[in-house]
C-alpha positions as CSV (number, residue, x, y, z in Angstrom):
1,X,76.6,266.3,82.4
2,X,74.5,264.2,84.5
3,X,76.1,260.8,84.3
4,X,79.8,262.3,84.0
5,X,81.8,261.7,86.9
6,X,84.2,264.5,85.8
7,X,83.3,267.2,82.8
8,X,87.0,270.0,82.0
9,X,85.3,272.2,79.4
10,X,87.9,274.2,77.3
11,X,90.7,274.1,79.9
12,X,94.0,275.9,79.4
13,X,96.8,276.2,81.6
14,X,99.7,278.7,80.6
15,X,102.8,279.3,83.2
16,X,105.1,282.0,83.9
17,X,107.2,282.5,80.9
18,X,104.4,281.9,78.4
19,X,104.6,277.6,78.0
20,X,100.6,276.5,77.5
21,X,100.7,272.8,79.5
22,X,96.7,272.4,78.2
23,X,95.3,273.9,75.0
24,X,91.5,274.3,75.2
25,X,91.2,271.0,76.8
26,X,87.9,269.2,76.8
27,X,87.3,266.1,78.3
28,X,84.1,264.0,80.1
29,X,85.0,261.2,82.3
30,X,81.8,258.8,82.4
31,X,80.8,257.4,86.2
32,X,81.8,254.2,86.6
33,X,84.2,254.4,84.1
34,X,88.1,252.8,83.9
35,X,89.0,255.8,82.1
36,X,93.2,256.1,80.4
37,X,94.8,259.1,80.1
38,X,97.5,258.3,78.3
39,X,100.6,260.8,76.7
40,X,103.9,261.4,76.7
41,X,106.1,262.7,79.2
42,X,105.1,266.8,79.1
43,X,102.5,266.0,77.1
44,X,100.0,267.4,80.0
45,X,98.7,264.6,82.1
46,X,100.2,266.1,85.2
47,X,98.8,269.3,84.4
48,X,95.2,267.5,84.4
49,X,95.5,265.7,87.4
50,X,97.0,269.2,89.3
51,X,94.3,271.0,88.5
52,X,92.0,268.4,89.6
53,X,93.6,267.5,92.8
54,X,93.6,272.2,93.7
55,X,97.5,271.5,93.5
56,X,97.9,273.6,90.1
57,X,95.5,276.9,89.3
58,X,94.4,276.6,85.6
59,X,94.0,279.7,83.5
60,X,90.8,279.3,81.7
61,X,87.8,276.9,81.6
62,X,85.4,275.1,83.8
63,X,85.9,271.8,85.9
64,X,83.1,269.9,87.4
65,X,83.6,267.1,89.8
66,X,80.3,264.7,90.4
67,X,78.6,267.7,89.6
68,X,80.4,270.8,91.9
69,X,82.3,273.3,90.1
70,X,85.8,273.2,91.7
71,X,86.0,277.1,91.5
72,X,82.8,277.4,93.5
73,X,81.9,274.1,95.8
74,X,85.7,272.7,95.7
75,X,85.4,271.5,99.4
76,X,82.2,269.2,97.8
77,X,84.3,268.4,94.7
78,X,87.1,267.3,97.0
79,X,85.1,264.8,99.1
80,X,84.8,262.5,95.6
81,X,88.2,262.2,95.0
82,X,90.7,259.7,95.9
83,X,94.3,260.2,94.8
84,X,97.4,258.2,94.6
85,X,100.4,260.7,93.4
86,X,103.8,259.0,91.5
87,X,105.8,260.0,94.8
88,X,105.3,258.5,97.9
89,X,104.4,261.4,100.0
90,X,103.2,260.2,104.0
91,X,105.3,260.5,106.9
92,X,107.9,257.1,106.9
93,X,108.2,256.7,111.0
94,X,104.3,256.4,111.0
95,X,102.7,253.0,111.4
96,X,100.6,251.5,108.1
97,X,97.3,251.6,109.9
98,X,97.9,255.5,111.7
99,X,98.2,256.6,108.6
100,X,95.4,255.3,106.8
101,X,93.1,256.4,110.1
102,X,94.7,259.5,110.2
103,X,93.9,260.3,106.2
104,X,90.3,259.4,107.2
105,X,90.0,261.8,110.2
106,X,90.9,264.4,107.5
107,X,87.7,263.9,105.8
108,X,85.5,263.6,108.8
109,X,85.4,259.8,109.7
110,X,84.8,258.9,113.1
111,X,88.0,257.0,114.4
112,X,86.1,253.4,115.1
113,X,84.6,253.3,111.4
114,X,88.1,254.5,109.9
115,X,90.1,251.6,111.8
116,X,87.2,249.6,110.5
117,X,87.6,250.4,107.1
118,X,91.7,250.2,107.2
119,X,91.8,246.8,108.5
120,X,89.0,245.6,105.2
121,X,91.8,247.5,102.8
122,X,95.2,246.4,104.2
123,X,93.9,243.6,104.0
124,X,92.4,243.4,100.9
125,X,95.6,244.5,99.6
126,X,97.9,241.9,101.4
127,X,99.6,244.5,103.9
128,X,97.4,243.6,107.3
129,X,100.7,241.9,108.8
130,X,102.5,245.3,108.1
131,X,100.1,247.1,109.9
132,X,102.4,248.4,112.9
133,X,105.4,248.9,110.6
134,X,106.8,252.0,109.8
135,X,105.8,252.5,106.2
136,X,109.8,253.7,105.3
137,X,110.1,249.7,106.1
138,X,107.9,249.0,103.3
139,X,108.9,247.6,100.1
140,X,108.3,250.0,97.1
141,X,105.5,247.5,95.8
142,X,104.0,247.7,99.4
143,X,104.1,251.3,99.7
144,X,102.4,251.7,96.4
145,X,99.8,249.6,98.2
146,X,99.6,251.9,101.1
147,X,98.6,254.8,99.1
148,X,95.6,253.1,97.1
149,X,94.5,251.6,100.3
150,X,94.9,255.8,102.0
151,X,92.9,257.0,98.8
152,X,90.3,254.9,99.6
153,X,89.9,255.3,103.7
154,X,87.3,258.1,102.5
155,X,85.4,256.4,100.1
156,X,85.3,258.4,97.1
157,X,83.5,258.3,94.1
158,X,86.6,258.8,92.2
159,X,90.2,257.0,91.9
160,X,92.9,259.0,90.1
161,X,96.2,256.7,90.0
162,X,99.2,258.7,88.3
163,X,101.8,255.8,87.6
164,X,100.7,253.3,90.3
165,X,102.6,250.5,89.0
166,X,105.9,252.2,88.4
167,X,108.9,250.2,89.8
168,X,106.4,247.2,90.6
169,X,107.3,243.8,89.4
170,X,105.1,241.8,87.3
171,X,103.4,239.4,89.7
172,X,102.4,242.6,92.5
173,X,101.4,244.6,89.1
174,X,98.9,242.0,88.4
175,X,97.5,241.5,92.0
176,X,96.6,245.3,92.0
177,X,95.0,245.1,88.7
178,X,92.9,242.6,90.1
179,X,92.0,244.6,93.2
180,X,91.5,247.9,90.9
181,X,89.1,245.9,88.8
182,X,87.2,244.6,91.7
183,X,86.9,248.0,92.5
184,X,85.9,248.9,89.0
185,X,83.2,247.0,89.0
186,X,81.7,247.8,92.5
187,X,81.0,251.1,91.2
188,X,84.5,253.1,91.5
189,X,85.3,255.7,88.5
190,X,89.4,254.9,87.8
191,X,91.2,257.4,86.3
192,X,94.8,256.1,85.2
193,X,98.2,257.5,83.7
194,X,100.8,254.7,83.0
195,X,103.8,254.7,81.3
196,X,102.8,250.8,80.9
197,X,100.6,250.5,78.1
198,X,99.6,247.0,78.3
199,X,98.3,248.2,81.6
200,X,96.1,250.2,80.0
201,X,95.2,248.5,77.2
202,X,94.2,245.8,80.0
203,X,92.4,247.5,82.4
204,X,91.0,250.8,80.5
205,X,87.3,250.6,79.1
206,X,88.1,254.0,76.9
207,X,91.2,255.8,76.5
208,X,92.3,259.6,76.0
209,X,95.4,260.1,74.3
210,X,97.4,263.4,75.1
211,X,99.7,265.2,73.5
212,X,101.6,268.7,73.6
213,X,98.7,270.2,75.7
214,X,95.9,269.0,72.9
215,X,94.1,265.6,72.9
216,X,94.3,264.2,69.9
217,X,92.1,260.7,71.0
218,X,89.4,260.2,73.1
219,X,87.6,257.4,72.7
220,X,86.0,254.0,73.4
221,X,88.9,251.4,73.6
222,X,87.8,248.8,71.1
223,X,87.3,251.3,68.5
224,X,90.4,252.9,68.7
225,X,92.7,249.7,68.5
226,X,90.2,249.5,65.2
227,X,92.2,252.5,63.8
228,X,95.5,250.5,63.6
229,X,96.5,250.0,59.7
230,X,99.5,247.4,60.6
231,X,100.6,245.6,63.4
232,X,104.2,244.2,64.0
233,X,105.1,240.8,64.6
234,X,108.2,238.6,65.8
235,X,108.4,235.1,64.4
236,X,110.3,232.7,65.3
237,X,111.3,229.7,62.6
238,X,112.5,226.0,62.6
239,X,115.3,227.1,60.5
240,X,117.1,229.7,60.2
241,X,115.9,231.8,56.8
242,X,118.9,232.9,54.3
243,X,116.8,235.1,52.4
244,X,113.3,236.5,52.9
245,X,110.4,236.6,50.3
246,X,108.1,239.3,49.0
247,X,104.8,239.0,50.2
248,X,101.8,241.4,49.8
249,X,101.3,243.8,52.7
250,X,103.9,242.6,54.3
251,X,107.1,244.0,55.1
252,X,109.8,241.4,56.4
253,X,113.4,242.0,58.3
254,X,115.3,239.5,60.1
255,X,116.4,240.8,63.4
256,X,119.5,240.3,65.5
257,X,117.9,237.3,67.1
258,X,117.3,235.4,63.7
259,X,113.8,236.4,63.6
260,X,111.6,237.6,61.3
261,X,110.0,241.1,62.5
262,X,107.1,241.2,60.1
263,X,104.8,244.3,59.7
264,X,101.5,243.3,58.6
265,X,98.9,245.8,57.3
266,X,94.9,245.0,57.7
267,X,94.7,243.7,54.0
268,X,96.6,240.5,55.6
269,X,95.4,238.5,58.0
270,X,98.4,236.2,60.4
271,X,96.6,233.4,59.1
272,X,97.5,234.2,55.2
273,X,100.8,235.2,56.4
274,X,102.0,231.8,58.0
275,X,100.3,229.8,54.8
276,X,102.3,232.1,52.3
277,X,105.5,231.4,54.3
278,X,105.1,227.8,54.0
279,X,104.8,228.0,50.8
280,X,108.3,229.1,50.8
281,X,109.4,227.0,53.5
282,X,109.4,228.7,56.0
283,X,107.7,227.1,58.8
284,X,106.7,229.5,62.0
285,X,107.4,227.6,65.3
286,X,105.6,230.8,67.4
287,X,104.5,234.1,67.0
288,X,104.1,237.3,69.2
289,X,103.1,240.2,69.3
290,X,106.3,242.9,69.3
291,X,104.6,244.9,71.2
292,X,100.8,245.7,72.8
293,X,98.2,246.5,70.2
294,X,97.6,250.4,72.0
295,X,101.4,251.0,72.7
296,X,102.3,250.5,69.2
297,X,99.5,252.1,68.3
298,X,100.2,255.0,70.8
299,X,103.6,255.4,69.7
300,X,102.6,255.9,65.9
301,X,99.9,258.9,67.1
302,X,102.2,260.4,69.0
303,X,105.2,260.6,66.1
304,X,103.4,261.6,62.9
């Protein structure tokens, strides 16, 4: 399709021993898009992301990347993307900035415009001090840095990030969303798989939900978080509550904290809630959310 950055048209992988990874798989990745592929673990995102990347063979179906078939142009294909694997895999005794030139050289860059363009990303993503270090010297947040800032030494079209931000602590998590969404918005196509769903639910403009080789979502990101029915609550009272009453689409437990876990169905809004609770007094000092809106949701699709 002309404004799909990627288009997989009934894709199947099935390996040795007969397991099918992807069942008749279609999916189109919009340019410019912050796309989620979400699923659990088996569920087939790897599978995906293999085929795209030349690393698996699939077994049937068509995937086009800005337009090149990767069966018959995949040196063209390979040009738009940009890819930053789970494991960190560059050589540890090299320096940060050799190995971001030296990715470059592998696409054709001349050597002054690659050291040009590795000094504007270490820096943009806070490692231009670490420059000369060995990256096995690098903290695991810093070399999860290094490979976004080697993806990009090319300039592709495309970003695929397979669990960028595992083992990252919150503040670094943040900092790279910001970066990912600056890039976002300068015209980058993101494709993400996180195990962090708030992440996704953050960052993602749509969302493609996975599961046992079929997708079973794929859609705009607003709209799906419209499907959820209920949504779970912790609330946290002045006093603690000997019994609990019955409200109307409502159901109420009291935790091992002393909180109320309270799951709420669209026929009630929080609002009603708190009001019928003081009417029973029981007033709520603060309420959050249990979890985030698309994990609870995603953990619902996945089970039933």
């Amino acid at each position: 399709m002309k404004n799909s950055a990627i288009t997989i048209k009934h894709l199947k992988k099935i390996y040795a021993g007969g397991f099918q990874a992807l069942k008749n798989i279609s999916l189109d990745v919009p340019k410019g898009a912050f796309f989620g592929l979400l699923g659990p673990n088996g569920a087939g995102k790897s599978t995906i992301i293999g085929i795209l990347c030349s690393l698996i063979n699939k077994t049937a179906g068509s995937v086009e990347i800005y337009g090149h078939d990767i069966d018959k142009d995949w040196s063209e294909a390979k040009k738009n993307l940009g890819i930053v694997p789970q494991e960190f895999n560059f050589n540890i005794f090299e320096p940060c900035l050799q190995i971001i030139t030296n990715q470059a050289g592998y696409y054709g860059v001349p050597y002054p415009v690659a050291k040009q363009r590795a000094e504007h990303l270490l820096k943009e993503l806070g490692l231009w001090d670490k420059r000369y270090t060995p990256s096995g010297k690098l903290s695991g947040g810093m070399k999860r840095r290094l490979m976004i800032a080697r993806a990009l030494v090319h300039q592709p079209k495309i970003l695929i990030l397979d669990e960028p931000t595992a083992g990252v602590d919150i503040s670094l998590r943040r900092s790279m969303w910001t970066f990912l969404e600056k890039q976002n918005k300068n015209g980058l196509t993101i494709i993400l798989t996180t195990h962090y769903l708030e992440e996704a639910e953050q960052l993602c403009e749509t969302i493609a939900i996975i599961d046992k080789g079929i997708i079973i979502e794929n859609m705009n990101k607003v709209d799906l978080l419209k499907k959820m029915k209920c949504e779970t609550f912790i609330l946290t009272t002045e006093a603690d509550c000997i019994g609990l009453p019955q409200i109307d689409n409502a159901s109420l437990i009291k935790n091992n904290d002393g909180d109320i876990e309270v799951v709420v169905n669209d026929a009630l809004s929080i609002t009603k809630l708190i009001s019928d609770l003081e009417k029973q007094n029981i007033i709520v000092k603060r309420i959050q959310n249990k979890s985030s809106r698309l994990e609870e949701l995603f953990v619902r699709m996945v089970e039933s």
